[in-house]
Residue, then its C-alpha position, 0 to 999 in steps of 0.5 A: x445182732x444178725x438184724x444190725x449187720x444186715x441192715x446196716x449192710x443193706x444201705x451200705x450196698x446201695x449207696x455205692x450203686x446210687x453214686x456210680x448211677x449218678x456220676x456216670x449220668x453227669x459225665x455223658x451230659x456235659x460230654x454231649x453239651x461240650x462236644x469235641x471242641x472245647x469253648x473257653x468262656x471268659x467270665x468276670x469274677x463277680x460273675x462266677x461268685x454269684x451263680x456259686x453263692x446262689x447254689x444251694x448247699x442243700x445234701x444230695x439223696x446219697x449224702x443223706x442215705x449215707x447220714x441217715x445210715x450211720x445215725x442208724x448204726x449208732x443208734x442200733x449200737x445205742x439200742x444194744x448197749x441199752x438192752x445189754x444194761x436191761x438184762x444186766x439190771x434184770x439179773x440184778x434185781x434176781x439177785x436181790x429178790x434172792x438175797x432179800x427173801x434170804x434176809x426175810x426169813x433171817x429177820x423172822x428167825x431173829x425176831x423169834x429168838x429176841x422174843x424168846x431172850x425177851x421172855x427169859x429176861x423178864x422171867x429172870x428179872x421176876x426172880x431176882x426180885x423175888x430173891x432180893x425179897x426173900x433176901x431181905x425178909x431173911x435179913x429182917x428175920x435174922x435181926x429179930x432173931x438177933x435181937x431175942x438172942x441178945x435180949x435173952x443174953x442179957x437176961x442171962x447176964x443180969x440173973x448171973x449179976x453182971x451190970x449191963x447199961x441197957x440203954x448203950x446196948x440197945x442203942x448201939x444194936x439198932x444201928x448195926x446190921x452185924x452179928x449177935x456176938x459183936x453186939x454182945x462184946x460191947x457192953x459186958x461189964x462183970 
């Protein structure tokens, strides 16, 4: 910042001088030219238009000191803000390489339990298909114990003389899941 000010404090001291120096200059000329009694010259007006049209218009040496010194401000200005925005990406991007090493290591952390609740769940889905095979041979060993029950019920039903149609019993078994003593109900005639 101090580099700026004094830059821009450098031509701004020398172009007042540059433009002191050259005025005072002119002056003693056309002094010295005219002398004391002034001339009056007539001249038409096509005249004048001519030698003014004919004068270039080109910047003189301190118009474009003072021009080149103001495009030097506002670019310094320019470089500034540039470097301001730099330092402000910079801290940014800290931040960020902070915050995703944070998330970095909550991801593997995450990962790591996904794993193990994956683990789990596939030993639980092995268990619960062993107990639904268990399950279910158990219900098979039950309907044959079931059934032996029912046949020795008849059995005893037949040596005690009961009549018993076998055959709407036997059907009527097969289709049902349900206990000995519903089966037994159905068909008993003494």
């Amino acid at each position: 910042m101090l580099n700026i000010r004094k830059t821009l404090i450098m031509p701004a001291s020398i172009v007042p001088l540059i433009m002191l120096s050259g005025c005072s200059n002119e002056q003693k000329s056309v002094e010295t030219i005219t002398g004391s009694d002034p001339v009056v010259i007539e001249q038409s007006d096509s005249v004048a238009m001519r030698f003014q049209e004919s004068t270039p218009q080109s910047p003189t040496a301190v118009e474009t000191a003072i021009e080149l010194s103001e495009k030097y401000a506002r670019l310094s200005e320019e470089a500034a803000a540039l470097r301001q925005q730099n330092q402000q990406a910079t801290a940014r991007n800290e931040e960020l390489r902070t915050q995703t090493a944070t998330l970095q290591s909550q991801l593997k952390q995450t990962q790591k339990e996904l794993a193990q609740a994956n683990d789990l769940l596939i030993e639980m889905r092995i268990e619960l298909n062993n107990w639904k095979a268990d399950i279910l041979g158990f219900r098979d060993e039950m309907r044959k114990a079931e059934t032996v029950q029912l046949e020795t019920l008849f059995k005893i039903l037949k040596v005690l003389g009961g009549q018993v149609e076998t055959e709407v019993a036997t059907d009527r078994n097969t289709g049902d899941v349900g206990s000995a003593a519903a089966s037994a109900n159905r068909s008993y005639n003494p």
